[in-house]
N, C-alpha and C positions, 0 to 999 in steps of 0.2 A: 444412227437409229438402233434400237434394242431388238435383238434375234429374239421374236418368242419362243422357239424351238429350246435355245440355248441357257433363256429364265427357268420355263418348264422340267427342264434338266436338273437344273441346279435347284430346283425346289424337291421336286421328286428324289433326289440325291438324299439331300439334308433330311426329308421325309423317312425316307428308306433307313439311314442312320438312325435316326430316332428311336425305332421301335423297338429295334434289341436292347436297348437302355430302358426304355420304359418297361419291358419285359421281364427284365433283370431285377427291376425297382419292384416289380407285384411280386414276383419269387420271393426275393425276400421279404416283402412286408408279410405275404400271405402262408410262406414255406415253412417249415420246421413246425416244431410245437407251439412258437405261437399260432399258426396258421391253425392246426387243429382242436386247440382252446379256443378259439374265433367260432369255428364251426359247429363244436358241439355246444358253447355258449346259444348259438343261433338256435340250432336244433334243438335245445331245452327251453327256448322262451318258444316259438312256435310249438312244443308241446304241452308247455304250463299252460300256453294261452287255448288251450283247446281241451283242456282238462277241464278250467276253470271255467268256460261256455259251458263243460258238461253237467257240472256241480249246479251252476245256476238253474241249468235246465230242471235239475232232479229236486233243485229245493220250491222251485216253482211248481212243479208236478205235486210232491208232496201237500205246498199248502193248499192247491187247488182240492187236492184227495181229503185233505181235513177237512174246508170249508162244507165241499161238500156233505161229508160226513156228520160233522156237528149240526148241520141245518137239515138234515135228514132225520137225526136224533130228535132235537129243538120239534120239527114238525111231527115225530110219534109221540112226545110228551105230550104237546095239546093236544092231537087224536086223542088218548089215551083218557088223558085229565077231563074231559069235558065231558064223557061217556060216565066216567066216574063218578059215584053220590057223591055229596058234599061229605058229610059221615065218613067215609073211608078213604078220601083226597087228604083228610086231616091226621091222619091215621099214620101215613109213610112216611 
């Protein structure tokens, strides 16, 4: 019969071996200059992409401030025009 004790062991073992190798494997894939071209890589696209929310925000404000604007204008021209004689509406 098989010693569970003895499996567990020898799993835990091979386990425990394991990790300093895998450990080894992130250093270098992550360490040196590449690792820090990786990072600021990351760091620039999470700030472009938070620029470019900002941009959209301020172009959407703006046209919201224009619409407003022209349709504010639009409605003193008819105020304006319709108060006015015909004679002098022809006139501008």
């Amino acid at each position: 019969m098989v010693d569970p004790n003895g499996t567990l062991a020898l799993i835990l073992e091979q386990l425990v071996q394991g990790i300093p190798l895998a450990i080894r494997k992130f250093e270098v894939l992550v360490g040196g200059i590449f690792g820090l071209y990786l990072l600021f890589l990351a760091m620039r696209y999470f700030h472009d992409r938070k620029q470019l929310k900002l941009l959209h925000d301020i172009k959407l404000e703006i046209a919201n401030l224009n619409h407003n604007l022209f349709a504010e204008k639009k409605y003193k021209n008819k105020t304006n025009s319709s108060n006015v004689p015909a004679a002098k509406r022809s006139s501008r």
